[in-house]
N, C-alpha and C positions, 0 to 999 in steps of 0.2 A: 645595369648590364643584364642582357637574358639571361638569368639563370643558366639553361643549356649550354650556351656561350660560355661562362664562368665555371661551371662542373667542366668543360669540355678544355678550357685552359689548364684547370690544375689536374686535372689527369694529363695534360702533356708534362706538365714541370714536374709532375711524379715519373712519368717512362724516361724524362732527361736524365733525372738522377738514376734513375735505376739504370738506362742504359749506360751507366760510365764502367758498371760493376759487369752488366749482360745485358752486351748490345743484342741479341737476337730474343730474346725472352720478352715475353709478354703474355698477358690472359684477360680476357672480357671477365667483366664483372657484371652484377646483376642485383637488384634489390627490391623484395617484393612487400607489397603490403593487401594483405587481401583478410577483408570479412566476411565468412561462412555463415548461412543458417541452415543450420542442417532440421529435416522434417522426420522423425523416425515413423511417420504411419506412413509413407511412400518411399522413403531411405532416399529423396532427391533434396537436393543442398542447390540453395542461390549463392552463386560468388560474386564479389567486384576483388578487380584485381586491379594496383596499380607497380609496373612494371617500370623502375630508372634501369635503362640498360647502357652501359657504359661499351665503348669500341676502344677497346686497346690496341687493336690490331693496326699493323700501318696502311692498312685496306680501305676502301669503301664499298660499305655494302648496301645493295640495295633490295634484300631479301630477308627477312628473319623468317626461323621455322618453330613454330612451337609442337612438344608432344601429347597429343590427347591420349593417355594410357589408355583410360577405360574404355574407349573405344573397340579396343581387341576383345572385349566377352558382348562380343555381337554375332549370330550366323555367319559363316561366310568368311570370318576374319583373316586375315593373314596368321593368327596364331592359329585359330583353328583348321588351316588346312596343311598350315606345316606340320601338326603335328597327326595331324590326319594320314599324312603323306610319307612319314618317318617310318623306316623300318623296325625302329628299336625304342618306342615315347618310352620316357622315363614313367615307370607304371605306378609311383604314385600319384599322378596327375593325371593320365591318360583315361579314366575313367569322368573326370571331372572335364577336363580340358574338350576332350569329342561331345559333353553334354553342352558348349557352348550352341549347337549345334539346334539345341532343344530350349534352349531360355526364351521364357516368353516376355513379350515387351517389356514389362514390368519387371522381370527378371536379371535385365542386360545392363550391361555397364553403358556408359555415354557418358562424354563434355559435349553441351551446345553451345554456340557462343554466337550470343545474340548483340553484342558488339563490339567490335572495338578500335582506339582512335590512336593515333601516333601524333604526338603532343597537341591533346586536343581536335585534332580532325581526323572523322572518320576514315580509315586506312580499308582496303579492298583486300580479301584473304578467300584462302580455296580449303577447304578439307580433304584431306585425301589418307584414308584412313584412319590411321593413328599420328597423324600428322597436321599440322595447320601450316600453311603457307603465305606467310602474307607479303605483301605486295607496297612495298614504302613508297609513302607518297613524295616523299626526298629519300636520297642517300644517308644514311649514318655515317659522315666523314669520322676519319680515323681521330682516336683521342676527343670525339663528343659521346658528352650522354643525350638519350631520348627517354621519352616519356610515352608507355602505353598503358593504356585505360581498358580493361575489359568486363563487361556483365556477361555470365555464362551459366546454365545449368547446368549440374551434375545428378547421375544416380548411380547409386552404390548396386553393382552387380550381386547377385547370390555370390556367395565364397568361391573364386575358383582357384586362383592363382594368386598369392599376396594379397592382393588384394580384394574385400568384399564385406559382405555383410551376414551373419547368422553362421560362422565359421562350425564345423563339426565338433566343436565343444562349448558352442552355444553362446560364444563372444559375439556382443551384437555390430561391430562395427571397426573394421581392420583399415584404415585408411591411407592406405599407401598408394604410391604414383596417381595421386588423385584429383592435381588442379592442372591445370595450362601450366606445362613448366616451357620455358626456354631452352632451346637446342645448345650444344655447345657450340664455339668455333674457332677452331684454333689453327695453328700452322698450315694443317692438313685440309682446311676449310673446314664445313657446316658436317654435323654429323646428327644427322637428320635420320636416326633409326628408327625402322617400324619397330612395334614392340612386338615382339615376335614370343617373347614368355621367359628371354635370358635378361642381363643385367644392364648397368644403369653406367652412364657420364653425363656428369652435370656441370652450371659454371657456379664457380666459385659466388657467395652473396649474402646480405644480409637479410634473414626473413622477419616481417612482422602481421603474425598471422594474430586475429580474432576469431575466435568458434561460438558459436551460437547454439544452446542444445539442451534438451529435456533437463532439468534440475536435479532428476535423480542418477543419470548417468555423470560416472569418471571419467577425466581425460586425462592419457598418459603419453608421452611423446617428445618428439625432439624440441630443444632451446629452454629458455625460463620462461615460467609463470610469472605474471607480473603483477596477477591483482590476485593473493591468496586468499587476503583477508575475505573477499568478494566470492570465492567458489568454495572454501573448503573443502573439504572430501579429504585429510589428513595433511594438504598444503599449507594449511597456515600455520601462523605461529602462535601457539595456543598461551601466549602473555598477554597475547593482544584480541579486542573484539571482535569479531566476524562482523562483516556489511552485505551477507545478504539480501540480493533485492528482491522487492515483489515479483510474483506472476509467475510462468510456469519453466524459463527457461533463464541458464545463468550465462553470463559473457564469459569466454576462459580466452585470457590475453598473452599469448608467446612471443617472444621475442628470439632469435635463433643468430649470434653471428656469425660471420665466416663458414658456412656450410653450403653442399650443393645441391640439399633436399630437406623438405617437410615431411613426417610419418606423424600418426597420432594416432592410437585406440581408444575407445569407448564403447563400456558397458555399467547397466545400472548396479551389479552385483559386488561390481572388484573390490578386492581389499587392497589395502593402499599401505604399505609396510618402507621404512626409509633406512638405510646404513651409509655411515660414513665411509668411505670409502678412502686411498690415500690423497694426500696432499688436499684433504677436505673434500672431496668431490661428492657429491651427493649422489648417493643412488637408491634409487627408486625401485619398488618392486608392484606391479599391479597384476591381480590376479584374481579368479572368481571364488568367491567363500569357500564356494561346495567343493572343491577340487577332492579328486579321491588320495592323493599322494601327498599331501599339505606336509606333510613332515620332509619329505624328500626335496619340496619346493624352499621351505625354510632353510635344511641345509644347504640347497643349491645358494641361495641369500648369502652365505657364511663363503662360501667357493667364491664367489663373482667378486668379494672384496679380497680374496688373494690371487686372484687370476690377473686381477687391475695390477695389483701390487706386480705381480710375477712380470707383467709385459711388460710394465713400466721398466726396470732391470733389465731387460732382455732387449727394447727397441728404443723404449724414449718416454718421455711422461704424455701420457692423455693430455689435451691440451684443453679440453673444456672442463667445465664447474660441476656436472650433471652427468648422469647416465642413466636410462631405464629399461629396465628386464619387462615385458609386458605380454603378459599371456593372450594370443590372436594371432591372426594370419592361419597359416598351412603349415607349418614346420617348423620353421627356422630362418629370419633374414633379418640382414645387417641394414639398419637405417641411421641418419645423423644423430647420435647419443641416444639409441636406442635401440631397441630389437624386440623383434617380434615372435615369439615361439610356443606354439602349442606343449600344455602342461601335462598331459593326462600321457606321460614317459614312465620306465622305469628311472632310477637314479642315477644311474651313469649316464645313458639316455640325455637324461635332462642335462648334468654336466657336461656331459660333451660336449650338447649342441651348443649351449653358453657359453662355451670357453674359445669355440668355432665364430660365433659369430659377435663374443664378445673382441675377440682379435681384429677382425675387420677393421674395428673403430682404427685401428692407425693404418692400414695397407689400403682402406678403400674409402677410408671420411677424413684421411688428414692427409694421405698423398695422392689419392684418386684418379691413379691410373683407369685410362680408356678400359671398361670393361667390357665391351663388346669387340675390340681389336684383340687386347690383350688382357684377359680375364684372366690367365697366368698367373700375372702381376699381383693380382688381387686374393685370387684363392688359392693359389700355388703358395702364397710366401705365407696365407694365413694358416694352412693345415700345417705347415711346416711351424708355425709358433705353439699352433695348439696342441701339436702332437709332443711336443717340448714340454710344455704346460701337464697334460694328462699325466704322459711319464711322471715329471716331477713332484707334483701336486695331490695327484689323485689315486695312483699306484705306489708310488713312493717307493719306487724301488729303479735301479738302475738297469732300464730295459737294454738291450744287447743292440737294438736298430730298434728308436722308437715311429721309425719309419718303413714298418716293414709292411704295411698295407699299401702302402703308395708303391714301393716295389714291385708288390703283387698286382697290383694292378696294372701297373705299366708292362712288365711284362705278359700280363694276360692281352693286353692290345695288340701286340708287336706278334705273337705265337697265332692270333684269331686272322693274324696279316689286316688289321683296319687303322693303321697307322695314321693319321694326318699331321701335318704338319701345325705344332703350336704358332705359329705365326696367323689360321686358317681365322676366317672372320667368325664368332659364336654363333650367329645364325647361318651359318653355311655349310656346318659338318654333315656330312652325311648318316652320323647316325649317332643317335644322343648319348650313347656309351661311349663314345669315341672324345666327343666332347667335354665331356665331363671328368671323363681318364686325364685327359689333357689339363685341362685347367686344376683341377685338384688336387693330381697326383703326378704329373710329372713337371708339373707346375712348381711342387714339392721340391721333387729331385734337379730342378733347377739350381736350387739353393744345397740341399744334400754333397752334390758333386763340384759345386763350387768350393766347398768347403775341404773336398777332397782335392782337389787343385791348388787351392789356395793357400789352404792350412786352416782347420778351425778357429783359431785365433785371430786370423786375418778377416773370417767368414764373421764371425763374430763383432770385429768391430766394423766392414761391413755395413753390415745389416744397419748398425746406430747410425754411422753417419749418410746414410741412404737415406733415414728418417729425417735425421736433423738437415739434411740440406733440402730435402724436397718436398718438406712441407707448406701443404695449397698449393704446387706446384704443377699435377698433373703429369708426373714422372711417363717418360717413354721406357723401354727397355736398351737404348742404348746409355740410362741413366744408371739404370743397375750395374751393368756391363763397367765404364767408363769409373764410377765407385768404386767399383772391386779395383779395377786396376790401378789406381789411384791407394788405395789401402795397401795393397799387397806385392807393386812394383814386376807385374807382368802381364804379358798382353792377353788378350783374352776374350779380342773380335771375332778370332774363331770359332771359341768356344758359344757366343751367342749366335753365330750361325746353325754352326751344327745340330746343336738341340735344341731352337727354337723357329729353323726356316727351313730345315730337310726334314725327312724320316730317317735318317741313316742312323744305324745300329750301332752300338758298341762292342766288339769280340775280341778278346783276344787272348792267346793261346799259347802254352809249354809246346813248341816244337822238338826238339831234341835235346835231352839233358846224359852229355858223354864227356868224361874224360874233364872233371873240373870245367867243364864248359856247357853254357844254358843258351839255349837259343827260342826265343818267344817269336811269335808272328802274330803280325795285325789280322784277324779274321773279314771284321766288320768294319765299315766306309769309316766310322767315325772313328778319329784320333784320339787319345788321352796322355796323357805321363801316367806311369805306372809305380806304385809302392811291389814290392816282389819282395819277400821272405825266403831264404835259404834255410834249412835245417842239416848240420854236418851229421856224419856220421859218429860224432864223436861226443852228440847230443847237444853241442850250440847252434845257436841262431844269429842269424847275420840280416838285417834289413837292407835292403838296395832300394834307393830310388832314382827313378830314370824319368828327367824332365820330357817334356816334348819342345822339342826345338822351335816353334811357333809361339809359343811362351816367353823366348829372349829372357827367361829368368826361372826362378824354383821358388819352391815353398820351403818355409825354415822347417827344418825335420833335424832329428837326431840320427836317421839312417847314412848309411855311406852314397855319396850321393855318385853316381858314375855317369859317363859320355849321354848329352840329349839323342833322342830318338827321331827324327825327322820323317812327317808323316807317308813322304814317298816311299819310303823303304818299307817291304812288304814285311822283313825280320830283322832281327838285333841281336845281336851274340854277346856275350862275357864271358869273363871268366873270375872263378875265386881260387880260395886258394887253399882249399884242404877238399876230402874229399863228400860226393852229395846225396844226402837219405832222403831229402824231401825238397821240391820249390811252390811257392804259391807264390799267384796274382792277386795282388789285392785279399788279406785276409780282414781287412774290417768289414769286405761286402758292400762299401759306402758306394763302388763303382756301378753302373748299373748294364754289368756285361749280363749280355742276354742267354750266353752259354757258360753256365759256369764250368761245368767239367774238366773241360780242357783247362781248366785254371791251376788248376794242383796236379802233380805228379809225387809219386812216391818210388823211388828205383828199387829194388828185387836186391837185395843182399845174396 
C-alpha cells in the first residue's frame, strides 16, 4: 500500500475515535526534518527540508501557504512601513526597525527556495512577501498525509527583531523564525500572516532538525540533543567518551516532539551551565563568559528552578524533559522549551523577564492560542502568572494588588480615549501602545475580574483545568469563557463579550445614601455584580453582595448576598438595618471601575 494511503487511513481511525468524545475537533499536524549548514563568514545557511503534512481537517485543500519570516528585514517590507507609518513604534525597536530601510544586501534577512516538490514532483509556488504560496498539484483530501521536499537558502539579517545575527551584546547568532515554517489551518481556514514584527501560531508537530556549524560555537535551543557524546560543549555525559569528528565543523542533532516551532542560539563564547529542575527536567543555561552581571545571571539560574516549580502549583506540570534560558535575541521571547533574553539587566530586570517568558511555556507552547487573533490569551494570562510569581517569589511579601500596573495601564488607555477592542487583529491597532495595553494588561484583568466574578477559588481551579483540558489544543477564548463556567456554575457569555469585543467601560457609582437606604447607579455601558461594604455608625461592617442577573448564579462569598441587579436598570436600592457612616464599591479594587470616586461615600455626622 502507498505509504500516503496508509498514514492517510490511520489518521482517519484516529479522528473516528476521537470524534465519538469531539465530533467537531480536530488540528493538522506537521513533521519536519530538515539539515542546516550554516556558513558563519556570510551568516547564509543551505537547508533541505522534508515536510509529512497531515490534513485532519474534513476539507480539501488545494493550497498550502508557507511563512518566510526573514523576509520582513528587507527595504520596503511590510514590517518596515508599518512601523514607519505607526504613530507611537514601540521605541525600543523603532530605531532598529526604520534601519531595515538601510541594510545592505548582505545585511538583509531572506529564505529563497530554489525547490520544491509535493510527493516527489515538482509543485508550482509564488512568493509574496513573507509568505510562499504554493500551488498543489493534487488536493490534500481530508485525513491524507503529503510529502514535501524543499532546498532553500537562508541569511541571517543584522539583529533587528528576534531574530539575527551579531545581537548588541555580541551573541553571534539568534535563530528564530528562520526556516519555511508551515501556515496553520484550522476551523477558521489558512492563517497566512504577513509578519508584520508581532507573534506567532503554529501547527502542532514533530521536529527533526540537524545543524551544521563551526566547531567552536554552542548550540542551545528547543527539543533533545541526540548525539552529546559527538558535540560536547557541557552536553555529554562525562562517564562516557567524547566522538568528536574530524574537520572544522560538528553535526548537532535535535529531536523536538509535539511542538509548533524550532529556536536555536549559537555563539563560540557561551558557558553552558545545567540545573535540575522539578520532576527532572533539565535546564539549561547558556550564556557569554564575559557577561558583566554573572553573579545576578547565576542567581537568576537558582529563580528559574523555582519559578518552574511555582507554575507548576499554580497551572499544571511543564510537560517536556528540557528547558533553556539562552542569552540572544533583543529582549525577551518565549520559544518551544526555551527563550531567548539579553543578559547585560539589572537583577530584577533579569528575573522578571524570566519569570515573564519562562510562563509562556504553558499559555503559548502547550496551549497555543492564535496569537495574532488573540494575543490576550497568551500574554494577558502570562503577566497575570508572573505577576503572581514576582509577588510570591521575589518580593516575598504580600503585595495589596500584585496587579497594579496592569491597572494603571488600562486605565491610562481608557483616560488617553485610544481604546480598541481586545478582540482587534495585533497587526491592526492603530497604535502600538494601545496594542500592547491590551494584550498584556488588560489581557491580565481578563483573569483579575474573573476572579472577582467568580470567586478566587473558582478562578483558581479555572485556570488548571483550562490547562489540563487544552493542551496542544489551540484553545479559542470561548474556551476560557465555557471553563470558567463549567468550574463555577454561572453564565458568563457576557462577560466575554463586554471586555473582549467592545470598549465599554466599567462605572459605577454611590447615588444617594438616606435614611438606612443606599441607592448605586450603573455610570459605565459595561455591567458587573458588585461586592459593596457598609460601615454602621456604630463601627460594624456588613458586606453585600449583589449578583448581576445575567449570571443565573453567584459566587460563593461569605457576604449577605441580596436581590440580582439586572443590567437594564440604570440604579438599585436597598436597604439595612441600622444606621450609615460609610458604603463602598468594591473595596478590594479587583473591579476595574474607571472612576473610582464615586465609589466610597462617607455621610457627615
Amino acid at each position: 500500500m502507498n505509504k500516503y494511503i496508509l498514514s492517510g487511513f490511520l489518521c482517519a481511525i484516529v479522528l473516528i475515535v476521537n470524534a465519538q468524545s469531539n465530533s467537531n475537533y480536530w488540528q493538522q499536524h506537521v513533521d519536519y526534518t530538515m539539515d542546516i549548514d550554516m556558513n558563519i563568514e556570510n551568516y547564509q545557511y543551505k537547508g533541505t527540508q522534508k515536510l509529512v503534512y497531515t490534513n485532519n481537517s474534513p476539507d480539501e485543500l488545494n493550497v498550502v501557504f508557507y511563512h518566510l519570516y526573514p523576509n520582513a528585514f528587507q527595504p520596503n517590507s511590510e514590517m518596515y512601513q508599518h512601523y514607519k507609518n505607526l504613530p507611537d513604534p514601540d521605541k525600543r525597536f523603532v530605531k532598529n526597525v526604520l534601519n531595515i530601510s538601510n541594510l545592505k544586501p548582505e545585511e538583509q534577512g531572506f529564505i529563497k527556495v530554489n525547490s520544491l516538490k509535493q510527493n516527489k514532483k515538482e509543485v508550482q509556488y509564488e512568493v509574496i512577501g513573507t509568505i510562499l504560496k504554493v500551488y498543489l498539484n493534487s488536493p490534500i483530501m481530508p485525513y491524507q498525509s503529503v510529502q514535501f521536499d524543499m532546498d532553500f537558502l537562508g541569511q541571517v539579517p543584522v539583529q533587528t527583531r528576534r531574530s539575527g545575527r551579531n545581537n548588541k551584546e555580541g551573541v553571534a547568532l539568534s535563530m528564530a523564525q528562520w526556516y519555511p515554517k508551515m501556515a496553520e489551518y484550522d476551523i477558521e481556514g489558512w492563517h497566512a500572516d504577513p509578519y508584520i514584527n508581532h507573534e506567532f501560531y503554529g501547527v502542532w508537530g514533530d521536529f527533526d532538525v540537524t545543524i551544521y556549524l563551526d566547531k567552536e560555537y554552542t548550540i542551545g535551543g528547543t527539543g533533545y540533543l541526540q548525539n552529546a557524546q559527538e558535540v560536547g560543549h557541557g552536553y555529554e555525559d562525562p562517564t562516557k567518551p567524547l566522538k568528536l569528528p574530524n574537520g572544522n565543523k560538528l553535526k548537532w542533532h535535535f529531536k523536538a516532539p509535539n511542538v509548533h516551532d524550532f529556536t536555536w542560539a549559537a555563539d563560540p563564547n557561551y558557558v553552558h551551565d545545567i540545573k535540575i529542575g522539578p520532576n527532572d527536567v533539565k535546564l539549561h543555561f547558556l550564556y557569554k563568559g564575559d557577561i558583566k552581571n554573572k553573579s545576578d545571571w547565576l542567581l537568576m539560574e537558582e529563580m528559574t528552578v523555582k519559578t518552574m516549580d511555582y507554575f507548576n502549583k499554580l497551572v499544571g506540570e511543564y510537560p517536556y524533559k528540557q528547558y533553556s534560558v539562552i542569552q540572544a535575541g533583543d529582549g525577551g521571547m518565549e520559544y518551544g522549551m526555551c527563550t531567548l533574553i539579553t543578559a547585560n539587566r539589572t537583577y530584577k530586570s533579569l528575573i522578571g523577564v524570566m519569570q515573564h517568558e519562562l510562563a509562556h511555556s504553558w499559555f503559548q507552547f502547550v496551549l497555543a492560542s492564535n496569537e495574532s487573533k488573540h494575543e490576550w490569551m497568551d500574554e494577558g494570562f502570562t503577566t497575570y502568572i508572573d505577576s503572581k510569581a514576582w509577588s510570591d517569589l521575589v518580593l516575598k511579601t504580600k503585595l495589596e494588588n500584585p496587579f497594579e500596573y496592569s491597572y494603571k495601564s488600562y486605565f491610562n488607555v481608557v483616560d488617553l480615549e485610544r481604546q480598541e477592542p481586545l478582540s482587534t487583529h495585533v497587526d491592526r491597532y492603530s497604535r502600538e501602545r494601545t496594542a500592547s495595553s491590551n494584550a498584556y494588561q488588560k489581557g491580565c484583568l481578563f483573569l483579575t475580574q474573573l476572579g472577582y466574578i467568580i470567586g478566587q477559588e473558582n478562578l483558581n481551579k479555572t485556570i488548571k483545568k483550562y490547562y489540563s483540558d487544552f493542551q496542544f489544543k489551540h484553545p479559542k477564548p470561548n474556551d476560557i469563557m465555557r471553563t470558567a463556567e463549567k468550574v463555577s456554575g454561572v453564565q458568563l457569555d457576557w462577560y466575554l463579550n463586554e471586555w473582549t469585543q467592545t470598549t465599554h467601560t466599567i462605572d459605577y457609582g454611590i447615588k444617594v445614601v438616606a435614611n438606612r437606604s443606599i441607592t448605586l447607579e450603573r455610570v459605565g455601558r459595561m455591567p458587573m455584580p458588585l461586592d459593596v461594604s457598609v460601615t454602621y455608625i456604630d463601627g460594624t461592617t456588613e458586606e453585600f453582595y449583589i449578583p448581576l442577573r445575567m449570571m443565573l448564579g453567584s459566587k460563593p462569598t461569605s457576604a449577605t448576598k441580596i436581590d440580582n441587579w439586572a443590567w437594564t436598570h440604570p440604579t438599585y436600592t436597598f436597604k439595612v438595618s441600622k444606621d450609615i457612616k460609610s458604603v463602598e464599591i468594591d473595596k478590594s479594587k479587583i473591579m476595574a471601575d474607571v472612576e473610582r470616586k464615586n465609589n466610597f461615600v462617607e455621610i457627615p455626622q
